[in-house]
matplotlib code that plots the C-alpha trace (Angstrom):
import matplotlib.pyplot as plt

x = [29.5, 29.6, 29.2, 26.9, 24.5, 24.5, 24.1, 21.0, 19.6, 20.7, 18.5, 15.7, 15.4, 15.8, 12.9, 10.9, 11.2, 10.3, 7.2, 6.4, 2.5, 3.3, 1.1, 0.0, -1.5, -3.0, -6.1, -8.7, -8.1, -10.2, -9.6, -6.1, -7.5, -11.2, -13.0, -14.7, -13.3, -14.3, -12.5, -9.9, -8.5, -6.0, -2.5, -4.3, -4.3, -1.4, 0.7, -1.3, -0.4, 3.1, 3.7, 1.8, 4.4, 7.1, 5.5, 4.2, 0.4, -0.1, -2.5, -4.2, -5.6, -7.0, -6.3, -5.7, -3.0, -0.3, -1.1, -0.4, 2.9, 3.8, 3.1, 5.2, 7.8, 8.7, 8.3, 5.3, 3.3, 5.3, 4.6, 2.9, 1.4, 0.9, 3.6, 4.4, 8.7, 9.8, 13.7, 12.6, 11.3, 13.8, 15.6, 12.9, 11.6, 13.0, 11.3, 10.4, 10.3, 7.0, 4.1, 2.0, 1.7, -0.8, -1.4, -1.6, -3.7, -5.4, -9.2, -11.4, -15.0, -17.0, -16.6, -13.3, -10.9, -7.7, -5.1, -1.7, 1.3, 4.1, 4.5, 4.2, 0.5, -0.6, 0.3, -1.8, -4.3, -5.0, -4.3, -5.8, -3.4, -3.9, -1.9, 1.9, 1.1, 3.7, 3.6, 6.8, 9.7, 9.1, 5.6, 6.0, 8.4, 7.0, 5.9, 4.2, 0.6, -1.0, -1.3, -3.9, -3.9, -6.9, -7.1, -8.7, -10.1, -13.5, -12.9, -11.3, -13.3, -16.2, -13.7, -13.6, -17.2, -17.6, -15.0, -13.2, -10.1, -9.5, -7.9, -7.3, -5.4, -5.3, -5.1, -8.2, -8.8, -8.8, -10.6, -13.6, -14.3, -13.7, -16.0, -18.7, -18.5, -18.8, -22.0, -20.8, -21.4, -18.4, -20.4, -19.6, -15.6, -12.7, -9.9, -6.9, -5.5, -2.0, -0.9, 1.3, 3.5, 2.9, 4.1, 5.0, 3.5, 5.9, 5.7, 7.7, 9.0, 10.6, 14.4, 13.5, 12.1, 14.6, 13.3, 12.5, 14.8, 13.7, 10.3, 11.2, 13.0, 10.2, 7.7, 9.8, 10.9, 6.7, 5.7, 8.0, 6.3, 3.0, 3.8, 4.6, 2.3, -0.8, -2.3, -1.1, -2.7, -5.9, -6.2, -5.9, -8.7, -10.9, -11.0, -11.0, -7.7, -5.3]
y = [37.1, 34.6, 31.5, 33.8, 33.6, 29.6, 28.9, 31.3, 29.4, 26.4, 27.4, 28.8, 25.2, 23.0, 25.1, 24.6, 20.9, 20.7, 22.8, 21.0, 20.2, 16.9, 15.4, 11.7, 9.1, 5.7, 3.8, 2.9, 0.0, -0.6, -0.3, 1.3, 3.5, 4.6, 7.9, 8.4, 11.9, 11.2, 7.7, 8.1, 4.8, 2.9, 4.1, 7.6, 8.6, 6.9, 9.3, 12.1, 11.9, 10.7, 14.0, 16.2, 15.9, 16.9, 19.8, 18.5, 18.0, 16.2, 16.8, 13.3, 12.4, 9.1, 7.7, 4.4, 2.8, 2.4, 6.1, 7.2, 4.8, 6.7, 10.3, 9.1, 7.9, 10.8, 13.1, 14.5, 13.1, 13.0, 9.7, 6.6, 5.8, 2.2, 0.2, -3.2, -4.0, -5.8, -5.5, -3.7, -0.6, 0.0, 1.4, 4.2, 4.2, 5.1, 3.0, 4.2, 1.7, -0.7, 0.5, -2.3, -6.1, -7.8, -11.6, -11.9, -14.6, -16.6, -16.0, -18.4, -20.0, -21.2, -25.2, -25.0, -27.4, -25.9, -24.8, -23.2, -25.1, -23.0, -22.4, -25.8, -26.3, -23.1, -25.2, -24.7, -22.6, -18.8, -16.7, -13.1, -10.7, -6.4, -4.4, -3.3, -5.0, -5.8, -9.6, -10.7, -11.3, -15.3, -15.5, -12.8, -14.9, -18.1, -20.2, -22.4, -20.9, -17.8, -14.4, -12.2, -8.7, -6.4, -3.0, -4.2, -6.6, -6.1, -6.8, -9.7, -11.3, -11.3, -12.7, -15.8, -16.0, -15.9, -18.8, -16.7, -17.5, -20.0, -17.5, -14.5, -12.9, -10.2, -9.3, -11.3, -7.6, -5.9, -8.1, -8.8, -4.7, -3.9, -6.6, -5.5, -2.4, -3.5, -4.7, -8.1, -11.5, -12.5, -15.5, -16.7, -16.6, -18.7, -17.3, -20.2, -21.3, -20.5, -17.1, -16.2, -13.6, -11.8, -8.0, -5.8, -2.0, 1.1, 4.5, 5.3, 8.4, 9.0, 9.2, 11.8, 13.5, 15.3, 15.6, 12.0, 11.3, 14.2, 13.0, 9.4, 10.6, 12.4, 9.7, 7.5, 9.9, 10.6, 6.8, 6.3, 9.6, 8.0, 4.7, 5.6, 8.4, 5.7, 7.1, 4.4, 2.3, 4.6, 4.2, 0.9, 0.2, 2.9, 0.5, -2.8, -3.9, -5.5]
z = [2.6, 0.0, 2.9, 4.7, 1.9, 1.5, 5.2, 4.8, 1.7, 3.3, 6.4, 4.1, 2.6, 5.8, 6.9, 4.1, 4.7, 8.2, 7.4, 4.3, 2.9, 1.9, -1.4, -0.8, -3.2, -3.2, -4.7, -2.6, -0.3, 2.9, 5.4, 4.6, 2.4, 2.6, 0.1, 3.6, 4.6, 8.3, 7.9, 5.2, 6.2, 8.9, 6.4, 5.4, 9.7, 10.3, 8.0, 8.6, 12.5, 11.9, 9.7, 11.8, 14.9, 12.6, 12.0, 7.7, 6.8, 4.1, 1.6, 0.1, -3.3, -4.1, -7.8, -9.4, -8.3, -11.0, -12.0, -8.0, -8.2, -11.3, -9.9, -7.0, -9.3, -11.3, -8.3, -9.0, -5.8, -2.3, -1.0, -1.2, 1.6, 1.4, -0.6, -0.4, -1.0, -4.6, -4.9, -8.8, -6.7, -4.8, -8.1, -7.7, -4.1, -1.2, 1.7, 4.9, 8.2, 8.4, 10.1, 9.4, 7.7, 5.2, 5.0, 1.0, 0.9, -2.4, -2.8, -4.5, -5.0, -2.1, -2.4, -4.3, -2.4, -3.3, -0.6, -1.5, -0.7, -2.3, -6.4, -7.4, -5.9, -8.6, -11.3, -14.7, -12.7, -13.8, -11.1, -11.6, -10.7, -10.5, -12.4, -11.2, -7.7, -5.8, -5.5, -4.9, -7.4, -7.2, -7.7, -10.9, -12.3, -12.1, -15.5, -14.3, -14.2, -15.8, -14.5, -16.3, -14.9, -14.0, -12.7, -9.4, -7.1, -7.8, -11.7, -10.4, -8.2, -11.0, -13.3, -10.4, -10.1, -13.8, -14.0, -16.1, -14.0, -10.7, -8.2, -7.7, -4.5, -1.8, 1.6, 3.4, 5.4, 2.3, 0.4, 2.6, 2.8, -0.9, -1.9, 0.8, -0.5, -3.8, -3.0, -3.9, -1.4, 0.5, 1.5, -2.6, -1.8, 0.3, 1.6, 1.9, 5.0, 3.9, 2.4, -0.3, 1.3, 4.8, 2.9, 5.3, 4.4, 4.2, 3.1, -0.3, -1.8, -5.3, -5.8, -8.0, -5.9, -4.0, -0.8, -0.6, 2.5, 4.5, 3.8, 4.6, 7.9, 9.1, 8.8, 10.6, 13.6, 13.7, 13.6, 16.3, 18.4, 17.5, 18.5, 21.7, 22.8, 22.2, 18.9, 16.5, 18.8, 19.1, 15.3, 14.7, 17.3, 15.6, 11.9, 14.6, 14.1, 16.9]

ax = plt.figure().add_subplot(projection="3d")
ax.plot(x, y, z, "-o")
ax.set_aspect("equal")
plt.show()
């Protein structure tokens, strides 16, 4: 009777997983992730699709970024659903597979005649970073230029126009829409030839959270469904992107 009972629980709770509303956070970041309800962004209906043929919906909340990395962290929020790999998360995320890349690229004044050419070419500039991004452990650790932090792009990019700092850096996708939408002239900005990083993006779910694998294997089992039945493709066409 005993064993009886714990297959049942077990049952109850595998069932409760594959049926699961699944919470999602992220900061806004277009055209990834959009406040548009009708076009929440190329991540947002990537998930939401990926879930759906395993049987989840996910329910998604936009908030500042290191406070949605936070919530995902102690288990509070589900997923992440656009997260770029440092080998310090991995001590509290579990990664899902890539779905997508970003070419992390510096941004700086029209006219300015810098180019990157690795860590040595960023020497005694001021680089404007945002807050708990994941910019690789090389570039974070480097001493050899200064890396104020803001919360956002935007702040950013009037810190560079201000002269405030000399660069700042982001995906050039990203970066062109936010500061669109921002109202603010991409015209004024350069993107350089040569990135910093190409990041590939995952899904992430905290180990304290402790259906974070079953969450994890579901997205990827679904991206793969996706993928294949032609609506990955479908919505990367939707936001232009090939």
């Amino acid at each position: 009777m005993r064993n009886l009972l714990l297959l049942t629980v077990g049952a109850l709770l595998s069932a409760a997983v594959q049926a699961a509303t699944i919470t999602a956070a992220q900061d806004p970041w277009a055209p990834f992730v959009q406040t548009d309800k009708a076009n929440p962004g190329v991540s947002v209906e990537i998930i939401t699709e990926a879930f759906k043929t395993q049987g989840h919906t996910v329910d998604f909340k936009i908030m500042p970024w290191t406070r949605a990395l936070n919530e995902v962290k102690d288990g509070k929020v589900d997923v992440l659903v656009a997260t770029w790999f440092t080998s310090e998360r991995t001590s509290f995320l579990k990664y899902s597979d890539p779905y997508l890349e970003n070419s992390l690229k510096f941004i700086k004044r029209k006219g300015d005649g810098f180019e990157y050419n690795g860590m040595d070419s960023l020497t005694g500039k001021t680089v404007g970073i945002i807050r708990n991004y994941g910019y690789g452990d090389e570039f974070l650790g480097a001493t050899n230029f200064n890396k104020p932090e803001a919360n956002d792009l935007v702040a950013n990019a009037k810190k560079l126009m201000a002269k405030r700092i000399d660069l700042t850096l982001e995906d050039e996708l990203v970066a062109k829409s936010t500061l669109s939408g921002a109202g603010m002239n991409v015209a004024d900005f350069e993107f350089t030839a040569n990135a910093l990083s190409v990041n590939p993006l995952h899904v992430t779910s905290g180990l304290a959270n402790p259906n974070n694998g079953q969450y994890i294997e579901a997205f990827n089992k679904g991206l793969a469904e996706i993928k294949a039945n032609g609506t990955f493709d479908k919505i990367l066409a939707k936001y232009g992107i090939q």
